[in-house]
Each structure stands twice: as structure tokens, then as C-alpha cells.
C-alpha positions in Angstrom: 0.0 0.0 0.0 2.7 2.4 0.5 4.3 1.4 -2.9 1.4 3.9 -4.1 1.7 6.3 -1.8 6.0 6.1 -3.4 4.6 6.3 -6.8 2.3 8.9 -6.7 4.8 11.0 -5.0 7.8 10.5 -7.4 5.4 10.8 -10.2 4.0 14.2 -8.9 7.6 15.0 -8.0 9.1 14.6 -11.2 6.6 16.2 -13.2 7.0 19.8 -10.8 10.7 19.3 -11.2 10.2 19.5 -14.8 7.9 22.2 -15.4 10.1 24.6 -13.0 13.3 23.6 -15.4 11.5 24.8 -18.3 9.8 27.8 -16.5 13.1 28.7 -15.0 15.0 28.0 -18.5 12.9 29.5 -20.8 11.4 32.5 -19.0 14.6 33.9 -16.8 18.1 34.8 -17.5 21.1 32.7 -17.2 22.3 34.9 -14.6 19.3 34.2 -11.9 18.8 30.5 -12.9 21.0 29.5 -9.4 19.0 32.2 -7.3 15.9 31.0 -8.6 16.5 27.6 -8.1 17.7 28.3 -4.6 14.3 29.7 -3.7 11.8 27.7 -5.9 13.0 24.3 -4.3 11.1 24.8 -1.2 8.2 25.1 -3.2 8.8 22.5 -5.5 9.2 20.1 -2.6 6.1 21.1 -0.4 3.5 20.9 -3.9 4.2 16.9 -3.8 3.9 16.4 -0.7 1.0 17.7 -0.4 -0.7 16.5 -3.7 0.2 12.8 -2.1 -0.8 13.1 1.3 -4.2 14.8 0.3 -4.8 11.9 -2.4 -3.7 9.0 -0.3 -6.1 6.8 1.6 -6.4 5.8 5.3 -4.6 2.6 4.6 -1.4 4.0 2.5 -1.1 6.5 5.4 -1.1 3.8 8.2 -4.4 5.6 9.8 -6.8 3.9 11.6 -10.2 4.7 10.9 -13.3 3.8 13.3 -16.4 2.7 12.1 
């Protein structure tokens, strides 16, 4: 159950890794890419985490749920 908890946050992950190397390449100049990336990687680490926690199910998050 945690293997698609993994999965869905690598896949979310890699995707907002991706469109910030575009964004950052194509829209900014080579002299703030380092800055940018410096200050954008907070960000692009808090967008998957939360995209996976709020998607995941009691089970993949080890919760137990009463009924």
C-alpha cells in the first residue's frame, strides 16, 4: 500500500521538477537560474507532498479509521 503512496509522490515530483526547469530555463536569465533555483525548491518540494498526502487513503497512510 505504501508502494502507491511512493509512486504517486515520485510521479507528482518529477513532473514539478520538470515544469520549473523549463519555467526557470525558458522564462529567466542565465544569470538568476542559481538564485531562482535556490528559492523555488522549497516550493517544489512542499507541492508533492502535499498532492500525495491529500490523495492517499487511510490505509497507504497507516491511519486507523473507526467505524
Amino acid at each position: 500500500m505504501a508502494k502507491n503512496f511512493v509512486i504517486r509522490f515520485a510521479s507528482v515530483l518529477f513532473l514539478v521538477i520538470l515544469f520549473s526547469a523549463l519555467a526557470i530555463h525558458f522564462l529567466f536569465s542565465a544569470g538568476i537560474t542559481v538564485v531562482l533555483w535556490i528559492f523555488a525548491f522549497p516550493i517544489i518540494l512542499v507541492i508533492p507532498i502535499f498532492v500525495s498526502v491529500a490523495l492517499a487513503s487511510d490505509e497507504e497512510l497507516g491511519v486507523l479509521a473507526h467505524k
